[in-house]
C-alpha positions in Angstrom: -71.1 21.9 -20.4 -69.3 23.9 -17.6 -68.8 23.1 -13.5 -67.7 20.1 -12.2 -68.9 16.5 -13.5 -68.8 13.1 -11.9 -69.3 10.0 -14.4 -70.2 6.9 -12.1 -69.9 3.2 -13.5 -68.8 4.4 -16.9 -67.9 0.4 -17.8 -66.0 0.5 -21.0 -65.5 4.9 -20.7 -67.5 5.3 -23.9 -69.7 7.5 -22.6 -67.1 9.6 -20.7 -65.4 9.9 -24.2 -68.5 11.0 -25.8 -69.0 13.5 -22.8 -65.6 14.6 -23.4 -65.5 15.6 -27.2 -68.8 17.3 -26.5 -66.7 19.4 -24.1 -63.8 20.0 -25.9 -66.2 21.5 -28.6 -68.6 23.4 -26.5 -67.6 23.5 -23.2 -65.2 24.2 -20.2 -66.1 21.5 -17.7 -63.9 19.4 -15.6 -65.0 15.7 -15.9 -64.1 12.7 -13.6 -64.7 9.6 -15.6 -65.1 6.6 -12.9 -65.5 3.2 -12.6 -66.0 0.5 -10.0 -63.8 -1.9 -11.9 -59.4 -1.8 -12.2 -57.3 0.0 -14.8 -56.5 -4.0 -15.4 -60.2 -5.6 -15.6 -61.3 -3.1 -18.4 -58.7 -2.6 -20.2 -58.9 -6.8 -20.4 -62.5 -7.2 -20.3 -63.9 -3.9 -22.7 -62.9 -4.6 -26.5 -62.8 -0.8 -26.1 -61.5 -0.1 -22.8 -57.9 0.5 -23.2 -58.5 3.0 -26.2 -60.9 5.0 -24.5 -59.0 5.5 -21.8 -55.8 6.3 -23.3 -58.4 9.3 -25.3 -59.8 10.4 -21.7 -56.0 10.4 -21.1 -54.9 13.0 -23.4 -57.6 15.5 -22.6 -56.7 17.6 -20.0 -60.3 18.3 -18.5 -60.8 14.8 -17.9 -59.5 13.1 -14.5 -60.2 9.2 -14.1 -60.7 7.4 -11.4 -60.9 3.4 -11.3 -61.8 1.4 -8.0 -64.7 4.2 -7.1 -67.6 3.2 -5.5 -70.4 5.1 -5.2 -71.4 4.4 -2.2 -67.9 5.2 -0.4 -68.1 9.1 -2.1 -67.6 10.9 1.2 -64.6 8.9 1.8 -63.1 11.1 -0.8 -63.5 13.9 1.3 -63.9 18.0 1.0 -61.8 18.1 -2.0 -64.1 16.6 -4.5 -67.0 17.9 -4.9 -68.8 17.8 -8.4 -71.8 20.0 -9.4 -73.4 17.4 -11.3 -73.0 13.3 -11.2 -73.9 11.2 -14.0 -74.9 7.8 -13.1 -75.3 5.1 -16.2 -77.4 2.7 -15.0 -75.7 -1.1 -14.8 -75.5 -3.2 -17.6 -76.9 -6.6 -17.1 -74.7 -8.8 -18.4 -76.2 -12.7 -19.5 -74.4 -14.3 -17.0 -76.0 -12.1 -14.4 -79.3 -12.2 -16.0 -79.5 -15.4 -16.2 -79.4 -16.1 -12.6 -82.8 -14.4 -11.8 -85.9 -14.2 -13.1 -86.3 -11.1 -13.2 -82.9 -10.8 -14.8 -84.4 -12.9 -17.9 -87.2 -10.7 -18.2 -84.5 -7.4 -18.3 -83.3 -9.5 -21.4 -86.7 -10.7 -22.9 -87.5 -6.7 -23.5 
């Protein structure tokens, strides 16, 4: 891994951990791990959440950023720029799912 890399709507930060001890073993990149969601809401929500972040935390390649939307990017201006972006693809949560049905069928398989 090398450059610059944006993780987008990294939920829980288990992939941005994953991404991260890949690096620290054969890499030199500078990560942003990201979320839409607050420090607060996944550290609550995320069984996971708080631990991963305090891992992303001790790594000194790894900046994160919560609040970020993806769709306010140039907001951030000239300063961050990234040379590659990562973007997991939303999880559909029941509750959402259930509300559609095309949302069912994304659970039916």
């Amino acid at each position: 891994l090398s450059g610059n890399i944006l993780v987008l709507g990294d939920g829980d930060f288990s992939f941005s951990v994953a991404l991260a001890k890949d690096n620290q073993m054969r890499g030199s990149a500078k990560i942003t791990a990201s979320s839409l969601d607050t420090k607060a809401f996944v550290e609550e929500t995320y069984s996971s959440g708080k631990g991963n972040l305090e891992l992303l935390d001790q790594d000194q390649n790894v900046f994160v950023m919560h609040g970020l939307d993806a769709t306010e990017l140039g907001s951030l201006g000239k300063e961050r720029v990234w040379d590659s972006i990562v973007w997991n693809f939303p999880y559909p949560t029941a509750d959402i799912c259930a509300t559609s049905e095309a949302g069912l069928k994304i659970l039916d398989g």
